[in-house]
Structure formats: C-alpha cells, structure tokens
C-alpha positions as a printed NumPy array, in Angstrom:
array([[ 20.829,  28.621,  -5.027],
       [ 18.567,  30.617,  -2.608],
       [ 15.557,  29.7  ,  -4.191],
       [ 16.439,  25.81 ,  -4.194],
       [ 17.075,  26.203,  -0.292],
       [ 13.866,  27.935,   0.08 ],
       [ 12.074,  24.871,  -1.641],
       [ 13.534,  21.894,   0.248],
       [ 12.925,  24.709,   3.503],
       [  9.306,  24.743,   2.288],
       [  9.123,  20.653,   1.651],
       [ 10.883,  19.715,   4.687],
       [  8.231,  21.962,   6.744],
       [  5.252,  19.973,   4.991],
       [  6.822,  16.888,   5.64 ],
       [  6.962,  17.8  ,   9.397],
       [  3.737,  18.895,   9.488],
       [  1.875,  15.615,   8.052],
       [  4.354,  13.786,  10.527],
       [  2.859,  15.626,  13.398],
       [ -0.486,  15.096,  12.076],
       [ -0.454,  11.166,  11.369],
       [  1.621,  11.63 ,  15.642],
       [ -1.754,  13.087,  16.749],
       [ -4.104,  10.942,  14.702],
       [ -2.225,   7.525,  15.022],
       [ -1.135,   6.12 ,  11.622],
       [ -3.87 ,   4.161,   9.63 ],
       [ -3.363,   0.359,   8.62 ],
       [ -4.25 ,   1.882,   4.933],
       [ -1.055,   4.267,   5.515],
       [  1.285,   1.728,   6.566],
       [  0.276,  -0.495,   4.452],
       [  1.229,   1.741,   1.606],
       [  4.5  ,   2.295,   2.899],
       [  5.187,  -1.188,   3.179],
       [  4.85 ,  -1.664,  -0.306],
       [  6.414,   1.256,  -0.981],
       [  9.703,  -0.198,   0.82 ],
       [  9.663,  -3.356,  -0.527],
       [  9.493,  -1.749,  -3.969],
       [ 11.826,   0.726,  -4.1  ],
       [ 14.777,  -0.392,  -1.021],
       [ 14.26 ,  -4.067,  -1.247],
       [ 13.411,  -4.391,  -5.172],
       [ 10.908,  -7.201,  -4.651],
       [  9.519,  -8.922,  -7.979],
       [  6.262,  -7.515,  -9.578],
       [  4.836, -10.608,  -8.825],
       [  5.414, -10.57 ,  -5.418],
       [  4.388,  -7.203,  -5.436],
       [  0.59 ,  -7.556,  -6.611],
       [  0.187, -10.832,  -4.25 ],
       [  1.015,  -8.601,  -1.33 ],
       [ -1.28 ,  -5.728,  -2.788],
       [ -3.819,  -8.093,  -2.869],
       [ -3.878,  -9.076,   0.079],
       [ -3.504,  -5.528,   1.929],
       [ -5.441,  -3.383,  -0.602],
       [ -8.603,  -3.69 ,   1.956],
       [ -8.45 ,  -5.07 ,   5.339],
       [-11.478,  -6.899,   6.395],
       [-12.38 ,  -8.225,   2.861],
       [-11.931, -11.983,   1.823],
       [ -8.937, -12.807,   0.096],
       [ -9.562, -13.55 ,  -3.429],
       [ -6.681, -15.218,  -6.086],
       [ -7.631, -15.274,  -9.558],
       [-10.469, -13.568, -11.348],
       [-13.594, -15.431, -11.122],
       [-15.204, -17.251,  -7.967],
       [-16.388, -20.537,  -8.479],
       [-19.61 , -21.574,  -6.551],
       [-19.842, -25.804,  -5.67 ],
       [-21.715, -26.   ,  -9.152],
       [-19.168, -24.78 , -11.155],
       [-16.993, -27.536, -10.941],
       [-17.171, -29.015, -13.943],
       [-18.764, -32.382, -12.223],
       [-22.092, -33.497, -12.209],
       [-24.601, -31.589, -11.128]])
C-alpha cells in the first residue's frame, strides 16, 4: 500500500510541475488543441468521423485546409482543356 501512495505522490508531483511550467510558458495552440480532442474523445465520445475532420483541421495551424487526398488544379477537371 505504501509503495502505491508513493507512486501517485510521485505522479501527482510531475503533474504539478508541467502545470507550472505550461503557467510560466503560456499554453501552446498545439497543446490545447490536443486536449480538445482529447475531451471530445474520451468525455464526450464524439464519432471517429468527426474526430479526424476536427484533426484535420487543427493538426497545423497556419496550413490550408485540405479534404480528400488529391488536389485538383483547373486542368484536372475532366473538361476540355
């Protein structure tokens, strides 16, 4: 029993100690991001669907937002050329 109260003493001090860091440094859009999804995974049970939209569109800020696999350029249409 002592040595399981030890190790949730020892995880619980770690856990303060990132949560003073991320208090000095601010918290990154990356890191809140991931907790976001984390949330809406695990308390709100979203859909995996739902899921991999919103990771695409957080995975990197500043980047376009791209559905699907392939980019089509104004040629690529199928049409006449």
């Amino acid at each position: 029993m002592l040595a399981l109260v030890r190790e949730h003493d020892g995880e619980q001090t770690l856990r303060e100690q990132g949560a003073e860091e991320r208090r000095r440094r601010g918290v990154t859009f990356r890191e809140l991001a991931g907790d976001y999804l984390a949330w809406l995974e695990d308390i709100k049970g979203a859909k995996p669907s739902t899921l991999r939209d919103y990771r695409s569109q957080l995975a990197d800020p500043g980047q376009a937002y791209r559905r699907g696999k392939r980019r089509f350029s104004r040629t690529d249409h199928g049409g006449p050329r």
